[in-house]
C-alpha positions in Angstrom: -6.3 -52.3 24.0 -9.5 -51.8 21.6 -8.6 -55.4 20.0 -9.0 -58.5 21.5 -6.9 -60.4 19.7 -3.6 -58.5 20.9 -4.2 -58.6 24.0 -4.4 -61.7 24.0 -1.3 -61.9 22.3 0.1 -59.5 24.2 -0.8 -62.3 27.2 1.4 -64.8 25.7 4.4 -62.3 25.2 3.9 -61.4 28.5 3.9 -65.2 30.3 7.3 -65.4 27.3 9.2 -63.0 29.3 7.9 -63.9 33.0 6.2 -60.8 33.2 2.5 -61.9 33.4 2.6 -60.0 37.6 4.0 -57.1 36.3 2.2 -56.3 32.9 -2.2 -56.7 32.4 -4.3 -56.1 29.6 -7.3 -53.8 29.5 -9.8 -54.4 26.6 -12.1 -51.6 26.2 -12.9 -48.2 24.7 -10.1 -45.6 27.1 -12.6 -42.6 26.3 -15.8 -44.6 27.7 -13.9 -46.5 30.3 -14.9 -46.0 34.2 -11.4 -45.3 35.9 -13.2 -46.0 39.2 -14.4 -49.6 38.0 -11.2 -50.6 36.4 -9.2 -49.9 39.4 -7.2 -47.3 37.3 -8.5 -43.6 39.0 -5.2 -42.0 40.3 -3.4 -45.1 40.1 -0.6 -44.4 37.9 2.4 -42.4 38.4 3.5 -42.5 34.4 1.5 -42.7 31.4 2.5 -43.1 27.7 1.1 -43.2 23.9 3.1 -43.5 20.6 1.4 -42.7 17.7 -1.7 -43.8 18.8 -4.5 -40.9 19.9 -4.2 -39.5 15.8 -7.1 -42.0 15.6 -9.3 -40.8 18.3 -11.7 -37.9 17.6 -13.1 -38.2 21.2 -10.2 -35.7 22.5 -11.9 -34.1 25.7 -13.2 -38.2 27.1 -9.9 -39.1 25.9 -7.3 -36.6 27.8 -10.0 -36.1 30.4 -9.7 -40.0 31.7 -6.1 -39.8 31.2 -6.1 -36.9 33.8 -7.9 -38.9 35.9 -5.8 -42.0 35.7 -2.5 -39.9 36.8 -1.6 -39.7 40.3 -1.3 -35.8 41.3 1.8 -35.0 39.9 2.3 -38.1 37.7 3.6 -37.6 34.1 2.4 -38.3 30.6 4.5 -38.8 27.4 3.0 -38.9 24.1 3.8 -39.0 20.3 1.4 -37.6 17.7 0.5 -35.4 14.7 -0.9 -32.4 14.9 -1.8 -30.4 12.4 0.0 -26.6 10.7 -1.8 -23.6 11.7 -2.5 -22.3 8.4 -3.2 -26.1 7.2 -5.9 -27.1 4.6 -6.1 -30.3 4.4 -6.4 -31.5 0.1 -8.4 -33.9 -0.8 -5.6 -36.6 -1.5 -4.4 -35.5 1.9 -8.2 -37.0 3.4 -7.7 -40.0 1.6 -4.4 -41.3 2.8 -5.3 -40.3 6.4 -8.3 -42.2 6.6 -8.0 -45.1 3.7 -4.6 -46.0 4.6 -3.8 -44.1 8.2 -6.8 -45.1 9.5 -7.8 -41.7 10.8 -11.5 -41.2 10.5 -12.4 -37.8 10.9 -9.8 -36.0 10.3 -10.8 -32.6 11.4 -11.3 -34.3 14.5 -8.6 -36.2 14.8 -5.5 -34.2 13.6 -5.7 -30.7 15.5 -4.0 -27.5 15.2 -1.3 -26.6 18.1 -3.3 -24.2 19.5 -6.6 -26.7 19.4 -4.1 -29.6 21.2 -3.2 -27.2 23.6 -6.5 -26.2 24.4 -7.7 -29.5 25.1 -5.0 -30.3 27.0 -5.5 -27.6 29.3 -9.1 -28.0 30.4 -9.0 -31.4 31.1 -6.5 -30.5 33.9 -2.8 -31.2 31.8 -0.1 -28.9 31.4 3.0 -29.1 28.8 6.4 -29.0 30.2 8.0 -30.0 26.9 6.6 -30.0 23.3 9.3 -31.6 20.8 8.8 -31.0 17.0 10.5 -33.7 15.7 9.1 -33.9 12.4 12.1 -33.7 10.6 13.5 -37.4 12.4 10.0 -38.9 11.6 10.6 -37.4 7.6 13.7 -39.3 7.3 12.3 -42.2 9.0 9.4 -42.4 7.1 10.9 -42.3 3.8 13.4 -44.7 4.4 11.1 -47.7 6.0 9.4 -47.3 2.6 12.5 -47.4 0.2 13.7 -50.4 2.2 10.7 -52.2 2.4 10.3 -51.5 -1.3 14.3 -53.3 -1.7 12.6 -56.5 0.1 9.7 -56.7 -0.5 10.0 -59.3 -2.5 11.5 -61.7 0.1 8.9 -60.7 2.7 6.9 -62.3 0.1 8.5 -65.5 -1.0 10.4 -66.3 2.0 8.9 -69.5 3.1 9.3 -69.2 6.6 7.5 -66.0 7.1 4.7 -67.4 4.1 2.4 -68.4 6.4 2.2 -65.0 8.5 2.9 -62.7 5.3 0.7 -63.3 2.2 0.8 -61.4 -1.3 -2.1 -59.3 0.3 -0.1 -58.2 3.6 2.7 -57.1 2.1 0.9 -55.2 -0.5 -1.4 -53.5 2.3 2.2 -52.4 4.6 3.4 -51.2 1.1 -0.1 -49.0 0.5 0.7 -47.6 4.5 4.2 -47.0 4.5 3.7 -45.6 1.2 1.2 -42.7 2.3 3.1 -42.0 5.0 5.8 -41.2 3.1 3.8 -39.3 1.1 2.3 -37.2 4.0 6.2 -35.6 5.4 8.8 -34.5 4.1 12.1 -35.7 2.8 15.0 -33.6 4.9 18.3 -34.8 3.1 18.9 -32.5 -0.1 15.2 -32.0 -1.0 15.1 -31.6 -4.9 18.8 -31.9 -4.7 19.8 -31.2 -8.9 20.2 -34.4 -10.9 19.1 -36.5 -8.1 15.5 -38.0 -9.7 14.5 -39.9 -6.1 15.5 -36.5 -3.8 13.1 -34.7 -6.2 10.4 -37.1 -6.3 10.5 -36.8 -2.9 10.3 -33.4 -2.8 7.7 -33.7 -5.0 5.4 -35.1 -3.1 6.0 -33.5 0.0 5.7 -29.9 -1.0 3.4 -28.4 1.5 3.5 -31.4 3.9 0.7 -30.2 6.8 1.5 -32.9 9.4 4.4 -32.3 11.9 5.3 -34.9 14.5 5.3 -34.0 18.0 6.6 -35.4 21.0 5.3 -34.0 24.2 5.9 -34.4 27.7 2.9 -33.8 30.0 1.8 -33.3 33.9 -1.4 -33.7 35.5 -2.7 -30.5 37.1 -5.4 -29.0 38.9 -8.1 -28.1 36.9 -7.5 -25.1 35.3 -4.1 -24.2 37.1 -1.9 -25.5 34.4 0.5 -23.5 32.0 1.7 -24.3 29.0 5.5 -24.0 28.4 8.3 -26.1 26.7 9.1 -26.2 23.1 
């Protein structure tokens, strides 16, 4: 965990649920970590990231420690973005990745299939299945920000969650889920004909340039791996 705060947290959900032997938390940079210091070199037979490394432009430290974290043989599974082939990204694209995503640099961060897989490949991982599942994450998406939207209201008023949830918060998860939104596509009757909100939607995400991936990943010799899967 890069942030203090929740893994300390994370500590008290943990002692919650009687778990505390089971489950530690790591603070620290993954990409600058030593494996070998931390006790974590070829220690763990499964790894897994959701929606997490689209922040990280460090890709060779960061798949190259993950590599050496695996056990031979162990397995990695992993949720991200990644980027169209034939993608340039506009400028309001840029914005809402790293104003509101919180993806720095973006060229970095957000790579092309063939740059993913590439990266993958000489630090030692090979792809056994590669998922597109953009069209799920579309849907998704768009309808976390209609319903937050519906209730936004209460998240703001209700006095129980007052003291968690300002006027502030819920303006800033309005501004997030809102460019997310923004960034895919709607998947249920695009521009459908006298519908205003299904062509708003499609509106916006004409020419969307950031698919969702889910990929499923072994460790590998250096060099020996080969990329297969969907």
């Amino acid at each position: 965990e890069m942030l203090d705060h929740l893994a300390r947290a994370g500590r008290v959900l943990s002692r919650m649920q009687n778990l505390s032997e089971r489950v530690h938390f790591i603070v620290g940079d993954f990409t600058a970590i030593d494996l070998c210091e931390a006790g974590l070199a070829a220690r763990c037979d499964f790894l897994i990231s959701q929606l997490c490394f689209l922040h990280i432009a460090q890709k060779d430290a960061l798949f190259a420690n993950v590599a050496k974290a695996l056990k031979p043989g162990g397995h990695f599974f992993i949720e991200d973005f990644y980027r169209r082939d034939s993608a340039v990204f506009t400028e309001r694209e840029r914005h809402l990745l790293s104003s509101c995503i919180s993806v720095g640099d973006v060229d970095r961060c957000i790579l092309s299939v063939e740059e993913y897989r590439s990266v993958l490949e000489r630090n030692g991982l090979a792809v056994e299945v590669w998922t597109d599942c953009t069209g799920q994450w579309g849907d998704f998406v768009w309808r976390r920000f209609e319903s937050f939207l519906e209730h936004k209201e209460e998240l703001e008023f209700t006095r129980d969650l007052r003291s968690s949830y300002d006027h502030s918060t819920a303006n800033e998860m309005a501004e997030f889920y809102g460019a997310m939104a923004e960034l895919y596509q709607w998947h249920e009757g695009d521009g459908d004909e006298g519908d205003p909100q299904a062509q708003e939607r499609a509106r916006l995400a004409k020419g969307t340039r950031f698919p969702r991936v889910t990929a499923y990943l072994s460790r590998v010799g250096s060099g020996e791996g080969q990329f297969g899967g969907r």
